[in-house]
C-alpha positions in Angstrom: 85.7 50.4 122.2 85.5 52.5 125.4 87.1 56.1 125.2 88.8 57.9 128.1 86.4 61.3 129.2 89.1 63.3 128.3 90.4 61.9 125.3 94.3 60.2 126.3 92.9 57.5 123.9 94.0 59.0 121.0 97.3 60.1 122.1 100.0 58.3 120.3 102.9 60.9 121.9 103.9 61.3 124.2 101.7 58.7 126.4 100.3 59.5 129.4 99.5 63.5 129.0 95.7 64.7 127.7 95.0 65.5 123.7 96.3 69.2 124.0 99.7 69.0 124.9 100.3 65.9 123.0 102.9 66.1 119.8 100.7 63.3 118.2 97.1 62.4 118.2 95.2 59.9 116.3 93.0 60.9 113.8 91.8 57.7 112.5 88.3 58.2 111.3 87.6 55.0 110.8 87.3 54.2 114.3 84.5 55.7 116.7 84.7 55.0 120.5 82.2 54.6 122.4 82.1 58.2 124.3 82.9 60.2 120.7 81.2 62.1 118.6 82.0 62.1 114.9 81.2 65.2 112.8 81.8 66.0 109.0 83.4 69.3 109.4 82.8 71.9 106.6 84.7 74.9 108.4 87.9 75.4 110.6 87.9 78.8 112.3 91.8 78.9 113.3 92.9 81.0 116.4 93.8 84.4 115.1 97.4 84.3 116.6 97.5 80.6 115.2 96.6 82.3 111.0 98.3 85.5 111.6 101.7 83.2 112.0 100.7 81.1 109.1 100.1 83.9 107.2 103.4 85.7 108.0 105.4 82.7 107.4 103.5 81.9 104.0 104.0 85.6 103.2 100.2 85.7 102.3 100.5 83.1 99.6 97.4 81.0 99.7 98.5 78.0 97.8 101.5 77.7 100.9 98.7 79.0 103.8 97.0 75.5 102.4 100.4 73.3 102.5 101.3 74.7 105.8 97.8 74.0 107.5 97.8 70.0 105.7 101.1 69.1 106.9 100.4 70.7 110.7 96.9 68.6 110.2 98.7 65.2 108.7 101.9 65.7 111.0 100.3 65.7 114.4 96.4 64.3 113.7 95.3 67.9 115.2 95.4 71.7 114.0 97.9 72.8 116.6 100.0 75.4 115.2 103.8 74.6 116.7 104.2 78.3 117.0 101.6 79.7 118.6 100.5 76.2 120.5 96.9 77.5 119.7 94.1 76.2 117.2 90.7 77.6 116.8 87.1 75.8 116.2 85.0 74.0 113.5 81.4 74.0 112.1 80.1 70.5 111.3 77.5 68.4 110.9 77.0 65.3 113.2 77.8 62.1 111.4 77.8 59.3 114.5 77.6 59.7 118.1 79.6 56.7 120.3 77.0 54.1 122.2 77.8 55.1 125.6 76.7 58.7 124.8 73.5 57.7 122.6 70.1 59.6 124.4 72.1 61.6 126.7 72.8 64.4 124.7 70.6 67.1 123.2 72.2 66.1 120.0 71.2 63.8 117.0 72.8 62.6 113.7 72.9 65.4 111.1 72.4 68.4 113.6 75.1 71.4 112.6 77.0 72.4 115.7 80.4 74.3 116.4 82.6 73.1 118.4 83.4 75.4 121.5 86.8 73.1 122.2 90.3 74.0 120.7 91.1 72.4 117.5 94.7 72.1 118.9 93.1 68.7 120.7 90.7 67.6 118.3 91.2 64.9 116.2 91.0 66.3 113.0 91.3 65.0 108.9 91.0 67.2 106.4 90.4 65.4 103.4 90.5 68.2 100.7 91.1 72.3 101.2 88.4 73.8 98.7 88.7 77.5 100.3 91.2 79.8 102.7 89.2 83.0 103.6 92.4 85.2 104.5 90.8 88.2 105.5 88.4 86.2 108.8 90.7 83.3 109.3 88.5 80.6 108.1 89.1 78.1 106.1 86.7 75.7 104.1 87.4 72.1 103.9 85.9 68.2 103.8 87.1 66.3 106.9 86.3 64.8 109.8 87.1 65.7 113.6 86.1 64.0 117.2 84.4 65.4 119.8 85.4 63.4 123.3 83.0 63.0 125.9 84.2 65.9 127.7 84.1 68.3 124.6 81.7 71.2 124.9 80.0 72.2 121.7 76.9 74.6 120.6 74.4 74.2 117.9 74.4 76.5 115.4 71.5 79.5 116.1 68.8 79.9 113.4 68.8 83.5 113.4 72.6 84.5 111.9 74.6 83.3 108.9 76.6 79.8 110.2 80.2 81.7 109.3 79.0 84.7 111.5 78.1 82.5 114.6 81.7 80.4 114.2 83.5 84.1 114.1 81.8 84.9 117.5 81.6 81.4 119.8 85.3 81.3 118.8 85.7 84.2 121.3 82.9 83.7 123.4 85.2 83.4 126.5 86.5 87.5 126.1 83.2 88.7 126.2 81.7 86.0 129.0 85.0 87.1 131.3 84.8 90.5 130.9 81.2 90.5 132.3 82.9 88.9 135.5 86.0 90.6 135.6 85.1 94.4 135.2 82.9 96.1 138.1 80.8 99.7 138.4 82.9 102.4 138.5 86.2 100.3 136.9 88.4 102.0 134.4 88.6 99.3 131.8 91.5 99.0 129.1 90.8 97.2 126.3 94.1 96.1 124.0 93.4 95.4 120.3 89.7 97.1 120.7 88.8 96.9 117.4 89.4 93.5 117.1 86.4 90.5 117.0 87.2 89.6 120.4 88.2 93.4 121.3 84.7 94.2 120.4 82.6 92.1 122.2 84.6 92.7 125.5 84.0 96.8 124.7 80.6 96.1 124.7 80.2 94.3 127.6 82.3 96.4 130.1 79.8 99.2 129.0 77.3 97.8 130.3 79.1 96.9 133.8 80.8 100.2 134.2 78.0 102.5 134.9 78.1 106.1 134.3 81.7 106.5 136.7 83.5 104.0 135.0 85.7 104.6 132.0 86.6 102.6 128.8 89.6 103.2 126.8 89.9 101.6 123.9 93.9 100.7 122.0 93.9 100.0 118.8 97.1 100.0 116.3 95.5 100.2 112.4 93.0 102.7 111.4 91.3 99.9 110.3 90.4 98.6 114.1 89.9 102.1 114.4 87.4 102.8 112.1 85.7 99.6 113.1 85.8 100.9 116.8 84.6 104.6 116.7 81.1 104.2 115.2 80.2 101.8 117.7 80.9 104.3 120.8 81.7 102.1 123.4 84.7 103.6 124.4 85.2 106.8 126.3 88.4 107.0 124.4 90.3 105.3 121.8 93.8 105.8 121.3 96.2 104.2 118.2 99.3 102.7 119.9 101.8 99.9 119.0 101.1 97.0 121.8 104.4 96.3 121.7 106.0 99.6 123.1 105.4 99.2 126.9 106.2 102.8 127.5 104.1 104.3 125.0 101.5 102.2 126.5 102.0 103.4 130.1 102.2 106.9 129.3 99.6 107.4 127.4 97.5 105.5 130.3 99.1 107.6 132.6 97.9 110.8 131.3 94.8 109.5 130.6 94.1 108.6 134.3 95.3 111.2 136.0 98.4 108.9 137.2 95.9 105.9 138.9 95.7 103.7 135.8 93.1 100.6 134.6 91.3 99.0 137.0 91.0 96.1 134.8 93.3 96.0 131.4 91.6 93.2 128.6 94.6 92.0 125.8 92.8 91.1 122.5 95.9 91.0 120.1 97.1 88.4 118.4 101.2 89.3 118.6 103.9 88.6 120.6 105.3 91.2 122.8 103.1 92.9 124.4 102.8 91.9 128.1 104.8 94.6 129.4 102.5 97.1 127.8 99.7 95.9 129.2 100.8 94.9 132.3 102.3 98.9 132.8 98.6 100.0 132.1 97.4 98.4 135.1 96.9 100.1 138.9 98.4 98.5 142.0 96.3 95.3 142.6 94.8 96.0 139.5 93.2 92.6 137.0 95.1 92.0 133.7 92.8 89.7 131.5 95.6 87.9 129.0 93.2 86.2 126.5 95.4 86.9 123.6 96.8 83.3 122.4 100.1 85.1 121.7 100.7 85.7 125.5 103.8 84.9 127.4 103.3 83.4 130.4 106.9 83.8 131.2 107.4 87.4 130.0 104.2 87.9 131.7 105.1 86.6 135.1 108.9 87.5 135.3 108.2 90.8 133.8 105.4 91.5 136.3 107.9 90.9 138.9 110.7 92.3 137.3 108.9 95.5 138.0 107.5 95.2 141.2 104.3 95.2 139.7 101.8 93.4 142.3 98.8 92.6 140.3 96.2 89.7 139.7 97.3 88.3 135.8 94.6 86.0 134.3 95.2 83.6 131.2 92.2 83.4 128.9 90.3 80.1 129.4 88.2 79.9 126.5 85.3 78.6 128.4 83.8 80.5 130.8 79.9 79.2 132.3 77.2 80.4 129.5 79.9 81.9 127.1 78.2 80.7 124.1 75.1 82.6 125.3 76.4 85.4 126.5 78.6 85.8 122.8 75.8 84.8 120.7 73.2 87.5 122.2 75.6 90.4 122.1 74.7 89.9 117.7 71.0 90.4 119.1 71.4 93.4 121.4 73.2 95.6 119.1 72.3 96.2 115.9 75.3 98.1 115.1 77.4 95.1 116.3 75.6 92.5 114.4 76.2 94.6 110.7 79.6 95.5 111.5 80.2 91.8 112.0 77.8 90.8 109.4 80.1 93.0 106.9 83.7 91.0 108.5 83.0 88.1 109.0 79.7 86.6 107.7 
């Protein structure tokens, strides 16, 4: 059966929008089309806004963390958490690849990849939960998912533990936009600093800044903090709450002499904390929203509601050579790598 490049075969509702903002999706796995890759999936890394909510509303219960995750799964064919709107990524090995994509991919029956699309539009059947790792946000299960022809993927590196890899390509875009965004000479905030994501985009502003530019680094739980200071990155780190906009601005404030970030990065994975960030930024300054618990609307209207004319960018998740670019930051730093090693491997 042919497929659609995009996958708006397997939406059942509503018909006529793509996989991602569908309610429904189809996650027979008894069917292959002919543009579809098929993969027995043994981990689901889920967005960290996505499993902070489930956790919160399971009230860190594992047995409900499961029932909560099955009946998202079984309800709409997909891991799309209704909250959040946001999913995460899987490790798997391929089981079938459709006809029409047969010898045009770098890619053969039984090779492990991860997939670098959102599992809130992959077709996904989780057959049995056998493990929820609380503390990383992964979760160990036996199911199927589909790749569609337009799905980007990576195989797995040789060199690093598979659970350590999945932890970092599921943020690969941070890291990959940061090298973009951030210029010599920027000041660079970085909201939620400490964080996997956080890290990554510390690391690679560093290396873009030069010796004029600045990093500051926010982070809320002396956790991130002790994650964050060994690694000296930042110029400064401070411990604020996200979520109070005027702490956040006057502590930039100070910090800056009164001319703010050239470039402000949110990494948390709570609501509430556009104003914050967007407060920390200069006149015509960038504000790099790849937090999946971002507003759009509080964002925007806020932004105006303050006469605040700056560039705001929502995090795509892909950016060109993101995989890369995340996967080699584990083999330039050594101190990166073991922290991570330690978290999430």
């Amino acid at each position: 059966m042919k497929g659609n490049p995009f996958g708006s075969h397997r939406v059942i509702e509503p018909i006529g929008v793509l996989p991602q903002p569908a309610l429904r999706i189809d996650n027979n796995m008894d069917v292959l089309y002919d543009n579809e890759i098929m993969v027995n999936v043994e981990v689901l890394n889920v967005d960290s806004a996505s499993f902070t909510q489930i956790k919160e509303q399971a009230k860190g219960d594992e047995t409900e963390i499961r029932k909560i995750i099955t009946d998202i799964v079984n309800k709409c064919g997909k891991m799309k958490n209704p909250v959040t709107g946001s999913g995460g990524m899987f490790i798997g090995n391929v089981a079938a690849i459709g006809e029409s994509l047969k010898g045009k991919r770098d890619l053969k029956v039984g090779d492990k990849i991860a997939s670098l699309v959102s599992l809130s539009l992959t077709p996904l059947k989780i057959d049995e939960i056998l493990e929820v790792k609380k503390n990383i946000d992964q979760v160990r299960i036996k199911g199927k998912a589909i790749l569609f022809e337009s799905g980007i993927y990576a195989k797995l590196p040789s060199d690093m533990p598979e659970t350590l890899a999945l932890a970092v390509l599921d943020v690969a875009g941070a890291p990959a936009q940061t090298k973009r965004l951030v210029k010599e000479g920027d000041t660079v905030v970085i909201v939620g600093a400490g964080g996997k994501s956080g890290v990554l985009c510390a690391y690679e502003a560093r290396k873009k800044i030069g010796k004029k530019g600045k990093i500051i680094g926010i982070v809320h739980s002396n956790k991130g903090l002790g994650h964050l200071q060994p690694l000296n990155l930042c110029d400064e780190i401070i411990q604020l709450d996200a979520t109070n906009a005027m702490d956040c601005y006057n502590s930039i404030d100070k910090l800056t002499n009164g001319k703010l970030a050239d470039v402000v990065i949110n990494c948390v994975n709570i609501q509430n904390t556009e104003m914050g960030t967007i407060l920390m930024c200069k006149e015509r300054g960038m504000v790099y929203f790849f937090s999946m618990a971002t507003s759009f609307t509080k964002a925007a209207l806020g932004a105006e509601g303050i006469g605040k004319d700056i560039d705001m960018m929502i995090g795509n998740g892909y950016a060109q050579n993101h995989a890369d670019i995340a996967i080699n930051v584990m083999r330039e730093s050594e101190q990166i790598r073991a922290l991570y090693e330690k978290l999430y491997a």
